[in-house]
C-alpha positions in Angstrom: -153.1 -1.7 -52.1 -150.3 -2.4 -49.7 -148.0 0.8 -49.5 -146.5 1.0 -46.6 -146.3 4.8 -47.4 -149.3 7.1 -45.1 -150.4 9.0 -48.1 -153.8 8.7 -48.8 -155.8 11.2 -50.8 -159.4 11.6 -49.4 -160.2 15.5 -51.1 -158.8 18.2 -53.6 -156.4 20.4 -52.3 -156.7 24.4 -53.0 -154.3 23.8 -55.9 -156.1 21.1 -57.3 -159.6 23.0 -57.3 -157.8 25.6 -58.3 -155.9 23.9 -61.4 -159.3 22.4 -62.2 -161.3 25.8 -62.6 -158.4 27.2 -64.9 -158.3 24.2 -67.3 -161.4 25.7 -68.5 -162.9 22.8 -69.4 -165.9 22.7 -72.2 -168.8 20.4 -72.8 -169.7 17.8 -70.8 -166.7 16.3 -67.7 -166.5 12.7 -66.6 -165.1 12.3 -63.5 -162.9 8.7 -63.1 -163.2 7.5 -59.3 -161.0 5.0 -58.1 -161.8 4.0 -54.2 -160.2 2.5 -52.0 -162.4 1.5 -49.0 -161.9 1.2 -45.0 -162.6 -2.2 -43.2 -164.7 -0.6 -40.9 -166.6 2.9 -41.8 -164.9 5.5 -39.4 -167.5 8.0 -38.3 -165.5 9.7 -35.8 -165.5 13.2 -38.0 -169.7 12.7 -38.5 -171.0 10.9 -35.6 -174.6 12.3 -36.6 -174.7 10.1 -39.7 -173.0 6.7 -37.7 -175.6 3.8 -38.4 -176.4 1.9 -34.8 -173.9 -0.9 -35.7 -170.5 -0.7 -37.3 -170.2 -1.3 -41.0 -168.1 -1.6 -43.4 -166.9 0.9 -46.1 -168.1 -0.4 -49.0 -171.6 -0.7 -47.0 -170.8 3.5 -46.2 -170.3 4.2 -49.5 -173.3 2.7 -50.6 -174.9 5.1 -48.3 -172.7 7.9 -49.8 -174.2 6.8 -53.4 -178.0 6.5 -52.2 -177.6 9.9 -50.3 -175.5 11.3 -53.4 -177.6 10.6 -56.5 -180.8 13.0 -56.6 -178.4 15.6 -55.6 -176.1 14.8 -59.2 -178.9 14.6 -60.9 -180.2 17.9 -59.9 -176.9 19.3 -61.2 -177.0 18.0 -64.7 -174.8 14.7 -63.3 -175.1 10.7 -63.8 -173.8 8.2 -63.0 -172.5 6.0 -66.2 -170.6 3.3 -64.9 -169.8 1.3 -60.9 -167.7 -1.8 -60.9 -165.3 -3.5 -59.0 -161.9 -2.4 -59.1 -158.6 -4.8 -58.5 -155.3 -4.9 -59.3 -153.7 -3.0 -62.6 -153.2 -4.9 -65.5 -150.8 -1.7 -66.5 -149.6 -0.3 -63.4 -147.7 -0.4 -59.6 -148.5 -4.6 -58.8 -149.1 -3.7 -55.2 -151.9 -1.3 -55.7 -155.5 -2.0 -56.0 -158.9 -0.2 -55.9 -161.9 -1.6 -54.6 -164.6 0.5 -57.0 -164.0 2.0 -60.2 -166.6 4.7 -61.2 -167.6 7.5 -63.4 -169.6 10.2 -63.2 -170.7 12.5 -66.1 -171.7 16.2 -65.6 -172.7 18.7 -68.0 -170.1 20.9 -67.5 -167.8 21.9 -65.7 -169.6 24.3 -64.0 -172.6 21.8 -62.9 -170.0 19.8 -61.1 -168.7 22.7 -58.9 -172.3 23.2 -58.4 -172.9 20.1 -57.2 -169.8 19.5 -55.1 -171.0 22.9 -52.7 -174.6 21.5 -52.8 -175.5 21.7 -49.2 -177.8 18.7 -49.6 -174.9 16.8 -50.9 -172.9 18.5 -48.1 -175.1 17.2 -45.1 -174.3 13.1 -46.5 -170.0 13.5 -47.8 -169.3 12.5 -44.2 -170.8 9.1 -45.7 -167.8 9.1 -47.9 -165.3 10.3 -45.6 -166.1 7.9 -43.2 -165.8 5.4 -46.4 -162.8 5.8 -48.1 -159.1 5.1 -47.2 -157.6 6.2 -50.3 -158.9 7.7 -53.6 -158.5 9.6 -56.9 -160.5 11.6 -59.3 -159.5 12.7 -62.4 -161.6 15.1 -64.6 -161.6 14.0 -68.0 -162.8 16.3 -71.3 -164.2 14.4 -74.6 -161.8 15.1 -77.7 -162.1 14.2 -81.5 -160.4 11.0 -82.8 -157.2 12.1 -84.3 -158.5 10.0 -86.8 -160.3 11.5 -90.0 -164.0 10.3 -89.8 -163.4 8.2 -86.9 -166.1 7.9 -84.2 -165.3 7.3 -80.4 
């Protein structure tokens, strides 16, 4: 991406969390990540979790995931899909994300159950360190409006 605009969104804001809980969401929640990694991993904010040598964001975010996983799964999470990201085929041509992913939880509860994990907590400075921009955007499973279609 090559804004030339500071904004960069890295977590929810109180609003957001808050918007999020009163959507009510039922049935199972996918959660569509687009990431936008760092050069070089910053671990200035978690100095405890800084590998010996720099590395790269992607290479923190890999940590992130490795760190990340038994603690989704212990929530009712998955992960269904990690890709590459790139430039829109619809959308702003100057904006690009490195990774693409989604992650399924149960519900919408087993995702706020997840997120204030405190074994989940001790590694998100993997991800902070990571990431120079992102997105998430909870998404809920409808019906076709299609009679006897199937998604």
């Amino acid at each position: 991406m090559t804004r030339t605009d500071p904004i960069s969104y890295l977590k929810p804001t109180q609003e957001a969390g808050r918007t999020f809980v009163q959507r009510d969401l039922a049935g199972p929640v996918v959660m569509l990540n687009l990431l936008r990694f760092r050069a070089v991993a910053d671990y200035s904010g978690h100095p405890e979790l800084a590998p010996a040598r720099p590395i790269s964001g992607a290479e923190a975010f890999n940590l992130y995931v490795e760190h990340t996983l038994p603690f989704l799964r212990e929530t009712g999470g998955d992960l269904l899909f990690f890709g590459h990201g790139g430039p829109f085929l619809i959308g702003p041509a100057d904006e690009h994300w490195d990774l693409a992913m989604m992650i399924r939880q149960a519900s919408a509860a087993s995702f706020l159950s997840f997120a204030s994990h405190k074994g989940y907590l001790a590694g998100l400075g993997h991800r902070t360190a990571a990431v120079m921009d992102s997105r998430l955007l909870p998404l809920s499973e409808m019906a076709l409006p299609v009679a006897g279609a199937r998604p």
